[in-house]
C-alpha positions in Angstrom: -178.7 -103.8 -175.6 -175.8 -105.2 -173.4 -177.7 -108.1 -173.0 -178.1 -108.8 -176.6 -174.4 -108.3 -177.0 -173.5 -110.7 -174.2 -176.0 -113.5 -176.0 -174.1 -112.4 -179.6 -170.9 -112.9 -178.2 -171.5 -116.1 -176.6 -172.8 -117.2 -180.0 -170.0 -116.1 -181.8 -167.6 -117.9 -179.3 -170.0 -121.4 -180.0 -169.6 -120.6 -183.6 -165.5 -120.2 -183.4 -165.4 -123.6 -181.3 -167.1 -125.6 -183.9 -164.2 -124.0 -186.4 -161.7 -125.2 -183.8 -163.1 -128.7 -183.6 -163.8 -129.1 -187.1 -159.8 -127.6 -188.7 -158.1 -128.7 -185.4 -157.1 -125.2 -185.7 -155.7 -123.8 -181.5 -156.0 -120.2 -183.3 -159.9 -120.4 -183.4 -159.7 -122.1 -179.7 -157.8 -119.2 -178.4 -160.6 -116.6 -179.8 -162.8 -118.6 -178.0 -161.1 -118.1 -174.8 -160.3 -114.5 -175.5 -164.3 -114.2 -176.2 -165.9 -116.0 -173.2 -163.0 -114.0 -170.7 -163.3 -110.6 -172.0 -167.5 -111.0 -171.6 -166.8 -111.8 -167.8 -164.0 -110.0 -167.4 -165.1 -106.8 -168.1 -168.6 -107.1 -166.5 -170.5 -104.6 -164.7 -170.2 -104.6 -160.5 -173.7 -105.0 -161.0 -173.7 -108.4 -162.9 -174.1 -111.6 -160.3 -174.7 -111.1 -157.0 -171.2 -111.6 -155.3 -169.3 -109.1 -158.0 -169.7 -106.0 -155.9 -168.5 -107.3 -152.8 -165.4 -108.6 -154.7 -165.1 -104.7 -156.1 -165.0 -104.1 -152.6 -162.5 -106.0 -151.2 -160.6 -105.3 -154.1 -160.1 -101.5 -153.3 -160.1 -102.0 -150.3 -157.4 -104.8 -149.6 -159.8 -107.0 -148.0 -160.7 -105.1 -144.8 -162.6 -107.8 -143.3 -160.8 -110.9 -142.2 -164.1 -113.4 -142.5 -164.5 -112.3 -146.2 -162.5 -114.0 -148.9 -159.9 -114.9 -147.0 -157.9 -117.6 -148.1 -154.0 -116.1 -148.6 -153.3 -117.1 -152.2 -156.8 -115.3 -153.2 -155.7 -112.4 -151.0 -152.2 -112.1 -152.2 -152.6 -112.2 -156.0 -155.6 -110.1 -156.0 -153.5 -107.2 -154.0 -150.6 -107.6 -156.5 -152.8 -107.1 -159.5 -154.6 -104.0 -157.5 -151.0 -102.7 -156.7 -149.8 -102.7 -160.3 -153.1 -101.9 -162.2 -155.0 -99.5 -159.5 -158.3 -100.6 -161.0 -160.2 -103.4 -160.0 -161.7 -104.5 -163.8 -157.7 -106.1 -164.2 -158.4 -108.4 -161.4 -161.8 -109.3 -162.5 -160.2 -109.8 -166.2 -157.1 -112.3 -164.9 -159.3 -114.1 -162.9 -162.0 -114.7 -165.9 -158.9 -115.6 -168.2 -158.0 -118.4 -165.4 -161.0 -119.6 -165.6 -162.2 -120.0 -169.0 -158.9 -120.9 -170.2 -158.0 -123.8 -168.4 -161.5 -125.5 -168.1 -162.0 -124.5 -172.0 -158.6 -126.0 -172.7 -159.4 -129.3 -170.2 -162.4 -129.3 -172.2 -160.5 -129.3 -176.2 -158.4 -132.4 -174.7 -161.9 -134.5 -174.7 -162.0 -133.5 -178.5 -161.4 -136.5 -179.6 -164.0 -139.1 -178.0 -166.4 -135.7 -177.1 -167.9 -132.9 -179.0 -166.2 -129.8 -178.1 -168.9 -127.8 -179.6 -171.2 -129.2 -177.2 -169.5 -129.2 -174.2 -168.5 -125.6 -175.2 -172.4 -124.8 -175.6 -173.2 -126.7 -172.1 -170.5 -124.6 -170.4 -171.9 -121.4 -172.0 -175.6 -122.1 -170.6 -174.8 -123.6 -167.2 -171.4 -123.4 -165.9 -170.3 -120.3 -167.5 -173.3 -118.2 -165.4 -172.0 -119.3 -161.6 -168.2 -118.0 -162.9 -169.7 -114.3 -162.8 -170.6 -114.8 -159.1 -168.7 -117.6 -157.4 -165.9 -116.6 -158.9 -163.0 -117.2 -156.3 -164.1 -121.4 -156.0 -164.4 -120.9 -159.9 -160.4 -120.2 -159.9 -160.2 -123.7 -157.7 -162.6 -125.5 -160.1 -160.7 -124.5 -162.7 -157.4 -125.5 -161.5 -158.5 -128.9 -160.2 -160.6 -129.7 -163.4 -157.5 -128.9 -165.5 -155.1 -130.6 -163.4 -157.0 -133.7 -163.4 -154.7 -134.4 -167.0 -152.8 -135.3 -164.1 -154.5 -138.3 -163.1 -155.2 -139.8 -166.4 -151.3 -139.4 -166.4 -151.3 -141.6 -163.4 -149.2 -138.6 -161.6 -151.3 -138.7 -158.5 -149.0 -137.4 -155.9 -148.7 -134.1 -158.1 -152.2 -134.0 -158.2 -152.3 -134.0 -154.6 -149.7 -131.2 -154.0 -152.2 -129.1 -156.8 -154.9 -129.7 -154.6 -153.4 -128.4 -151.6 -151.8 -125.6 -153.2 -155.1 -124.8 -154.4 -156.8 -124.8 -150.8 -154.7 -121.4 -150.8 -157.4 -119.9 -153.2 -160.3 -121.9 -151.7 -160.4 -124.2 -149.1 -163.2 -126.5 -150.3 -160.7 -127.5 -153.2 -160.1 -130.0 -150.6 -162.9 -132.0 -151.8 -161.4 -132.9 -155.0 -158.5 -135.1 -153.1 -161.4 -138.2 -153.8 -160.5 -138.1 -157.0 -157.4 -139.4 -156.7 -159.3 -142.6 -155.1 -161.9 -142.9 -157.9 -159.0 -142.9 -160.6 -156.8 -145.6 -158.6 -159.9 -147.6 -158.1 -160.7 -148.1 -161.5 -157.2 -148.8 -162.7 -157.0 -151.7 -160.2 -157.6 -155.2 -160.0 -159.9 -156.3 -156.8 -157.4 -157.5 -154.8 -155.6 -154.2 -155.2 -158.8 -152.6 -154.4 -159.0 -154.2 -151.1 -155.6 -152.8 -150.2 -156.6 -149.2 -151.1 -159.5 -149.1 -148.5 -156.8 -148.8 -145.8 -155.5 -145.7 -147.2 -158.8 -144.4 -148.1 -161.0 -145.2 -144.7 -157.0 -142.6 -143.0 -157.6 -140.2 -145.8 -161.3 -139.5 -145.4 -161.0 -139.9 -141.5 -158.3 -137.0 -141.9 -160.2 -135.1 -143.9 -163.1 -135.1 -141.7 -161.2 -134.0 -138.9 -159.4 -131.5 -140.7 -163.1 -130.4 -142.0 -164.4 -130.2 -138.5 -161.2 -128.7 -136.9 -160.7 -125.5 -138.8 -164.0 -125.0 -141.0 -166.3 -125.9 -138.9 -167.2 -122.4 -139.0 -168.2 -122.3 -142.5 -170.3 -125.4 -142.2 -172.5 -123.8 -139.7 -172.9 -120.7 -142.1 -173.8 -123.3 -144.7 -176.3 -125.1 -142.6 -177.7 -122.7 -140.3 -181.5 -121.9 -140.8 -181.0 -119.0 -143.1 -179.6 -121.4 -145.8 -182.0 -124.0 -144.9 -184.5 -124.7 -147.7 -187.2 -127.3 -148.7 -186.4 -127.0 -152.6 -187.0 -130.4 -153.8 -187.0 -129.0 -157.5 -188.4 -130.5 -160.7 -185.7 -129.4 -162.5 -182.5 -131.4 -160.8 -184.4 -134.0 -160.5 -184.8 -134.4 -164.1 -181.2 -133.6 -164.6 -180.6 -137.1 -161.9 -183.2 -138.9 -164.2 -181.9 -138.1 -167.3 -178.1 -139.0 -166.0 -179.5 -142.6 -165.1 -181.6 -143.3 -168.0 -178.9 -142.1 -170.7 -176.5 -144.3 -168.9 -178.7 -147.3 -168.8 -179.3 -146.3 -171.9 -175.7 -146.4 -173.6 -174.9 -150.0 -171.1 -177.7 -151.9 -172.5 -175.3 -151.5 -175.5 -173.3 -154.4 -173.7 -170.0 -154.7 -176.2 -169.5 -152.3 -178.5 -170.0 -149.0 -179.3 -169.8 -147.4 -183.1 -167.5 -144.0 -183.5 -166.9 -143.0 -186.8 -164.0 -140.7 -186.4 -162.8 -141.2 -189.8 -163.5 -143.5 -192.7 -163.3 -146.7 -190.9 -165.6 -147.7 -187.9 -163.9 -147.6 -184.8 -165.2 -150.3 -182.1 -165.1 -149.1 -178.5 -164.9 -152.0 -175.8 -167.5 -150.3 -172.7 -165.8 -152.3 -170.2 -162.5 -151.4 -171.3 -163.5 -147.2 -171.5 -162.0 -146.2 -168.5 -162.4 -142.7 -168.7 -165.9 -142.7 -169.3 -166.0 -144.6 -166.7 -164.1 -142.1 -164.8 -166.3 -139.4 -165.9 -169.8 -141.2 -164.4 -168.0 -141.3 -161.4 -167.1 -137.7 -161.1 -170.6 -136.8 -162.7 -172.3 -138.7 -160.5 -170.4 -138.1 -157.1 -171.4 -134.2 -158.4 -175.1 -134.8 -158.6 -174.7 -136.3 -155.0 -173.2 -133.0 -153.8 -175.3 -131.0 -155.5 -178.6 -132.1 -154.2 -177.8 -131.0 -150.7 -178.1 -127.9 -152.6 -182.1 -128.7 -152.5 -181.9 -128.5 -148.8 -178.5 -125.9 -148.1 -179.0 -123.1 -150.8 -175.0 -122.7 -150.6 -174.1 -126.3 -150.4 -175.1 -127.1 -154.1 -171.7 -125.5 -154.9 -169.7 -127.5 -153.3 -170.3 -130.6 -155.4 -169.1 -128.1 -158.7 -165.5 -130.1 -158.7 -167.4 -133.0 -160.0 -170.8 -131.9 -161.5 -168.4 -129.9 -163.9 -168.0 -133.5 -165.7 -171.3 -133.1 -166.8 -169.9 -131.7 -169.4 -167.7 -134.0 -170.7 -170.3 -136.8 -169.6 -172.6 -135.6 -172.3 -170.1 -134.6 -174.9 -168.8 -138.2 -174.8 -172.1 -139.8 -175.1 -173.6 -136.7 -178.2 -170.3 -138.0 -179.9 -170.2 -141.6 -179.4 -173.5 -143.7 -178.5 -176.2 -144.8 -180.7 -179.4 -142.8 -179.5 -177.2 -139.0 -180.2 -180.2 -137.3 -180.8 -181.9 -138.5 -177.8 -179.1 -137.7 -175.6 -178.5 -134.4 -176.9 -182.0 -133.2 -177.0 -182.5 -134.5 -173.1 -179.4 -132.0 -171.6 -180.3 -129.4 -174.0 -183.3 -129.1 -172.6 -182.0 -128.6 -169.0 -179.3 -126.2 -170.2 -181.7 -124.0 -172.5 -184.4 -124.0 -169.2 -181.4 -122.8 -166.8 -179.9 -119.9 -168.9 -183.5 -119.0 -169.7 -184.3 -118.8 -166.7 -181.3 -117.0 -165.6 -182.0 -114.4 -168.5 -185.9 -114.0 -167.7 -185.8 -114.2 -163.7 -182.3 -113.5 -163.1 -182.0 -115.5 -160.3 -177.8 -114.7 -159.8 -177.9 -111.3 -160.6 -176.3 -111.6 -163.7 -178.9 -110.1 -166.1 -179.4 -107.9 -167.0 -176.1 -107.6 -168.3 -173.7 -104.8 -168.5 -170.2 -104.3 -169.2 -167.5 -102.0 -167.4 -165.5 -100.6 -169.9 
């Protein structure tokens, strides 16, 4: 029965974003984010995998020092404990964090992306892994939103978000090369050739830093327990389906048709830079992700990036000629995930029940 409520409220949130898209209307967007946080919020300690262990540590005040133990995760987590005493308030801020500022990121695509679909996307895929891996979810969410920031050209900010971030989890880290795929596009060549200075520093610093203080965690990542031989059907059809839709929308070599309003609007493809933006993130995600088919826990690593799959497919269900097509290829992939979430329950999270 919980279950059923869970898939009704989800449906009801889907049904409130297309009311937000449609009358421009914040009012509907905030129900949707009051929705989609309350369902997580106030979950069981029996829904996902990791959600008992957080109940733990929660109570508790972290007792052990390898568990969850970046300070900003720590120290907001024991404040909301200290002033609430009960552990659902936690799980409830954090699941507002979340879902608001990557459903908010999300309504500032509107325009040249279908929010409904990206919303419906999120609700099958994304939305799942927020019920378990919930403390990187709070840095996904903060990095994803943040990235406004770089279409603002406010880099440096960006940066200090990113490493104010690490405070919450340190694999935010990760999301400092995207700083370098935004300057690279907005640059001419010989600019480009300038930037791989900085760039070759940056990534040799971050490699040490990597090795020097999480080296650690890498070994837990990679040791023989993690180790798998998962070459699965399934992301590989989500890489095919990435490469053929873009070929797909680039053998369109000028121009693109949006009809926004009641005159055609004409899209230059080499001039989109945010799309182009967006392949690279989407892409560089897919990349991270399939080490996940050989390290079961380093697919999520790769979640800063793959999280523009979202926005990848909302651009293109909105704006290229095969819509249909593109559509029906993603849904596919996100219908076969949450059903086989639902079915198998391969995180834990069904079935579902609520903590109230």
């Amino acid at each position: 029965m919980e279950t059923l409520l869970f898939i009704f409220s989800i449906c009801l949130a889907l049904y409130f974003s297309n009311l937000a898209d449609r009358k421009n209307n914040r009012k509907y967007l905030l129900l949707v984010i009051l929705i989609v946080s309350l369902v997580s919020g106030l979950r069981g300690i029996t829904v996902g995998i990791d959600t008992i262990y957080y109940d733990y540590a929660f109570i508790h005040k972290f007792p052990y020092s390898w568990q969850f133990e970046e300070v900003g995760f720590r120290a907001i987590s024991n404040f909301l404990m200290n002033c609430f005493h009960d552990t659902r308030y936690i799980f409830l801020f954090f699941s507002l964090v979340i879902n608001s500022l990557i459903i908010l990121r999300l309504w500032d695509f509107r325009k040249k992306c279908s929010f409904p679909f990206m919303l419906f996307l999120y609700s099958l895929t994304f939305y799942i892994d927020t019920m378990n891996i919930m403390r990187q979810f709070v840095a996904i969410a903060i990095i994803f939103y943040s990235t406004k920031l770089l279409d603002n050209k406010h880099y440096i900010l960006f940066v200090c978000v990113v490493l104010a971030t690490t405070l919450i989890h340190t694999s935010s880290l990760l999301a400092l090369l995207m700083v370098l795929v935004y300057l690279w596009n907005s640059l001419t060549p010989n600019k480009r050739l300038l930037l791989l200075v900085p760039l070759l520093f940056i990534c040799t610093a971050a490699v040490f830093y990597v090795i020097n203080f999480e080296s650690h965690h890498i070994a837990n990542y990679l040791s023989s327990q993690n180790s798998t031989s998962n070459i699965n059907i399934t992301f590989i059809y989500r890489i095919s389906i990435f490469i053929f839709s873009l070929l797909l929308y680039k053998s369109k070599k000028k121009i693109i048709f949006n009809k926004t309003s009641d005159k055609e609007q004409i899209v230059e493809i080499n001039q989109d830079i945010s799309f182009k933006n967006t392949c690279y993130m989407y892409f560089i995600g897919l990349v991270l992700c399939s080490v996940g088919m050989f390290y079961t826990s380093m697919a999520r690593l790769g979640y800063y990036y793959a999280i523009f799959e979202l926005v990848y497919w909302g651009y293109l269900v909105k704006n290229s000629y095969n819509k249909s097509l593109n559509l029906s290829m993603i849904s596919i992939y996100a219908i076969y995930i949450f059903m086989l979430e639902l079915l198998a329950g391969g995180s834990g999270v069904f079935p579902f029940t609520f903590n109230l």
